[in-house]
C-alpha positions as CSV (number, residue, x, y, z in Angstrom):
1,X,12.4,-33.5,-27.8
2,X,13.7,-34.1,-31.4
3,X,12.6,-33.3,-34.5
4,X,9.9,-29.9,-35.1
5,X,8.7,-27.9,-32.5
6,X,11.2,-29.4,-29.7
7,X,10.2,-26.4,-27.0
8,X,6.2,-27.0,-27.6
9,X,5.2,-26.0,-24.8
10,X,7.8,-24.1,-23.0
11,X,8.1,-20.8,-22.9
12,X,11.5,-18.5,-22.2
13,X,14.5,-16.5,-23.3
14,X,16.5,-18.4,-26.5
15,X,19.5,-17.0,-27.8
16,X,21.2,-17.6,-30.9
17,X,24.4,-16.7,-32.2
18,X,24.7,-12.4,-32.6
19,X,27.1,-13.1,-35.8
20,X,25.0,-15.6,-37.2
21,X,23.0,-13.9,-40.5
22,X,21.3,-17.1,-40.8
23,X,19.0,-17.0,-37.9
24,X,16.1,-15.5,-38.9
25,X,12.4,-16.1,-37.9
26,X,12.0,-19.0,-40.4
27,X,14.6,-20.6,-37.6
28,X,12.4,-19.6,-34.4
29,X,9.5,-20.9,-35.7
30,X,10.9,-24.8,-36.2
31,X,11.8,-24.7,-32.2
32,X,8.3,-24.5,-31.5
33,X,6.9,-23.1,-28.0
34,X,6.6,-19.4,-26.9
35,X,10.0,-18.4,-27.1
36,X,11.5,-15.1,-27.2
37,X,14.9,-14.9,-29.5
38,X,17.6,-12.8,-28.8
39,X,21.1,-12.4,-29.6
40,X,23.7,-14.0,-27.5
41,X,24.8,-10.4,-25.1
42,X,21.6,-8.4,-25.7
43,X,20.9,-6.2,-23.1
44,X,18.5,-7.9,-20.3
45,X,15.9,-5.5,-20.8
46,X,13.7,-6.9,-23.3
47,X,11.0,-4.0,-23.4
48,X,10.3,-1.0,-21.7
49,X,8.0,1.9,-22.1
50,X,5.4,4.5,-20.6
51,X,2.2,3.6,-18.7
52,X,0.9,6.5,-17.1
53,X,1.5,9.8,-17.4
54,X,4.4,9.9,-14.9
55,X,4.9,6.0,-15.2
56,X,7.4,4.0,-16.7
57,X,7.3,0.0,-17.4
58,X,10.1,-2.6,-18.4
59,X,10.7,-5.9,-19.0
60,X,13.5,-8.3,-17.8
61,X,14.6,-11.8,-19.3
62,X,13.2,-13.4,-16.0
63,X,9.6,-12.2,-17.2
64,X,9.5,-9.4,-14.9
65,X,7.3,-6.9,-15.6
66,X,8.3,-3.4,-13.2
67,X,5.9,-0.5,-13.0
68,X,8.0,2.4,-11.3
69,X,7.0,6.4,-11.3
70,X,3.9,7.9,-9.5
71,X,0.5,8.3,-9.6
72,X,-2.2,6.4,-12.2
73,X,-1.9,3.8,-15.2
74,X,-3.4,4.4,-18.2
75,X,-6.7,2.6,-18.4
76,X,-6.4,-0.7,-21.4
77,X,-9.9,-0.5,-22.1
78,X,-10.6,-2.5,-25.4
79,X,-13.2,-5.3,-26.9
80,X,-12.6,-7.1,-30.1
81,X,-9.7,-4.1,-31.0
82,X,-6.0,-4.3,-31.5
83,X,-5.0,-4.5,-27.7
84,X,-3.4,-1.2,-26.9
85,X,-1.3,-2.5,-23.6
86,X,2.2,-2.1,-24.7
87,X,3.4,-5.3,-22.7
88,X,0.6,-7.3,-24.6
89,X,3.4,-8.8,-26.9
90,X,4.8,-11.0,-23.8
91,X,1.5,-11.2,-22.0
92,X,1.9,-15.1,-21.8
93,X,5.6,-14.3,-20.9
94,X,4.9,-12.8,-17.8
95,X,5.7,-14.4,-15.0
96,X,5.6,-11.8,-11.9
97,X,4.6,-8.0,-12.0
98,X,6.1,-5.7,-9.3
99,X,4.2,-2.8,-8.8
100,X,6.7,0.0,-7.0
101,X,5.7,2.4,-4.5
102,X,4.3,5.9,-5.8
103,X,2.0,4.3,-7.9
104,X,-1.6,5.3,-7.1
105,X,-4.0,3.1,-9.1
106,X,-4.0,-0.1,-11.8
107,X,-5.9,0.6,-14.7
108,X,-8.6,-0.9,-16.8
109,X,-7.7,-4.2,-17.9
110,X,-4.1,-3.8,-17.1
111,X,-2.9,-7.2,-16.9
112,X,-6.1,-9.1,-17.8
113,X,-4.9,-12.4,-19.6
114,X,-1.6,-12.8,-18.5
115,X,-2.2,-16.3,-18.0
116,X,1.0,-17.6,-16.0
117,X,1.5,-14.6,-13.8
118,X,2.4,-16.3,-10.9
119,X,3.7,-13.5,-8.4
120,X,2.2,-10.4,-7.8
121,X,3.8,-7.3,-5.6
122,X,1.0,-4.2,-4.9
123,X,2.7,-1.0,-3.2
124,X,1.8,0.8,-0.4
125,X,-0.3,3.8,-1.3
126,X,-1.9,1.9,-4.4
127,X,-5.6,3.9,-4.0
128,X,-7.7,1.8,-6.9
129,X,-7.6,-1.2,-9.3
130,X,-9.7,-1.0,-12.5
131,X,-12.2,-2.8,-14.2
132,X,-10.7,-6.4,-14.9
133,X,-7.3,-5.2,-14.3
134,X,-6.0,-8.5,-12.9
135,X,-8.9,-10.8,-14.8
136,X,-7.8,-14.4,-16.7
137,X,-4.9,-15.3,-14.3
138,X,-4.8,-18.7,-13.6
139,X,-1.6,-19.4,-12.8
140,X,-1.8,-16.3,-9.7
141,X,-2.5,-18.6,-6.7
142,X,-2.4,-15.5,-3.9
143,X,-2.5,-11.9,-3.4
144,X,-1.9,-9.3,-0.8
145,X,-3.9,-6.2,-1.1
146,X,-2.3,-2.9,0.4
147,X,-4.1,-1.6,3.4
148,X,-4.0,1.9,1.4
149,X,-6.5,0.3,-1.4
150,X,-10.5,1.6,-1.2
151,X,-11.6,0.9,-4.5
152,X,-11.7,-2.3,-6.5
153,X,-13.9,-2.6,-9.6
154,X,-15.9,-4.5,-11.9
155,X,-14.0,-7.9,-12.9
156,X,-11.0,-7.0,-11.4
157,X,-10.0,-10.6,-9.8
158,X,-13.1,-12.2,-12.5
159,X,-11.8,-15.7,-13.8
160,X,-8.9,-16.4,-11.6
161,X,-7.4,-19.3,-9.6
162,X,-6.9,-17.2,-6.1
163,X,-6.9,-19.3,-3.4
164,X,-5.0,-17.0,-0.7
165,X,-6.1,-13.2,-0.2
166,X,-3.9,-11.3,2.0
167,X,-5.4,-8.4,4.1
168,X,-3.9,-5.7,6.8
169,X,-6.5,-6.0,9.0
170,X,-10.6,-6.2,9.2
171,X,-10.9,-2.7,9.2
172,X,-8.5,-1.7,6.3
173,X,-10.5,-4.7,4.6
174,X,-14.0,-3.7,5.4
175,X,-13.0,-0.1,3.9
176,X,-13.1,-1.0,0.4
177,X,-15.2,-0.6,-1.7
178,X,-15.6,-3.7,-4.0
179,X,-17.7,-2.4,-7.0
180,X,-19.5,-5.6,-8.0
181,X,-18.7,-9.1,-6.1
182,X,-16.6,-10.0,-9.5
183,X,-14.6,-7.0,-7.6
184,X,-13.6,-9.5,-4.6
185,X,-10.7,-11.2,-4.9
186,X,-12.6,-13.7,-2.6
187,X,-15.1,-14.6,-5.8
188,X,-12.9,-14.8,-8.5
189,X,-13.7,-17.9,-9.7
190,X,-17.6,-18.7,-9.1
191,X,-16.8,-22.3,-9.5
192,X,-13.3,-22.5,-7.2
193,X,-13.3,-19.5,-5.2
194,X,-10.6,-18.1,-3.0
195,X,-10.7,-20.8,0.2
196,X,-8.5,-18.1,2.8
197,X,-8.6,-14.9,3.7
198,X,-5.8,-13.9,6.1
199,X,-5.7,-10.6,8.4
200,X,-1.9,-10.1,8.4
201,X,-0.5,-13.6,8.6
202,X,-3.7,-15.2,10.5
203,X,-6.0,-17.2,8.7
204,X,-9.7,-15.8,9.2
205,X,-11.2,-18.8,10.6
206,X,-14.4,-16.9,12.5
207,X,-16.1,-13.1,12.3
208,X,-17.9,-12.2,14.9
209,X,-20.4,-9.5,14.0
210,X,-21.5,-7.4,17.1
């Protein structure tokens, strides 16, 4: 596009020139979209931070957010006040969030509103996911829970575009507890709600209740 706001729209890495005093925010503003500047060879990490008491985040130039450590996240809980989630700059950055092994539970409101999430990666030994942790992603089209998960609560799927839900098995599925049925990945969108469920890579067609 030509003209003002030429990236409306798009969103992404930009780079202008690192020698180049007259770039300044006046410029990034005329390009329009959600755009984060950088300087041309600035290193590909373009956050990082603490999330839990033994948990560490970061943030590549492919919009990859990377939990890594062990044990819980902090909980996010806010309503109406400055967001406290230190990723919440790039919320509408984000395009997939990998979740590494050792990490025990998602907390409160995590990653609620990261609207074009569109790849999710749970570990193996994930315990619990918070109220609304995962709430407002429309662009998240499937998810696989870990068999190790028994807790899921309030709002934790709530307002979502989930149409695949990946499960071990019925019994690792049957074992958690789903707080309220906002908790269900299954019923994340009352009006469009998840159409599969899968047990391993089979699609649950019929459940035959003895």
């Amino acid at each position: 596009n030509e003209g003002e706001d030429p990236f409306n729209g798009d969103f992404g890495v930009a780079y202008y020139p690192a020698n180049d005093a007259s770039w300044s925010e006046v410029n990034w503003d005329y390009f329009g979209g959600t755009l984060v500047w950088r300087a041309a060879g600035s290193d590909p990490i373009l956050a990082s931070g603490t999330c839990g008491r033994n948990l560490t985040w970061k943030l590549d130039e492919t919009f990859t957010l990377t939990v890594s450590g062990t044990g819980a996240m902090y909980d996010y809980d806010y309503d109406g006040e400055e967001d406290p989630r230190p990723w919440a700059p790039w919320q509408y950055n984000i395009r997939s969030i990998v979740v590494e092994n050792g990490v025990t539970t998602i907390g409160n409101k995590a990653f609620e509103n990261c609207e074009n999430l569109e790849t999710l990666s749970l570990p193996v030994g994930l315990v619990s996911i918070g109220d609304y942790a995962f709430s407002y992603l429309g662009s998240l089209k499937q998810i696989t829970l870990p068999a190790s998960v028994t807790n899921i609560d309030s709002g934790a799927f709530s307002t979502c575009e989930i149409q695949d839900v990946y499960a071990k098995e019925l019994a690792s599925w049957l074992a958690i507890d789903f707080s309220s049925s906002s908790a269900n990945p299954m019923n994340n969108n009352y009006s469009n709600p998840a159409a599969n469920l899968y047990f391993g890579n089979e699609l649950v067609t019929d459940v035959v209740v003895p």
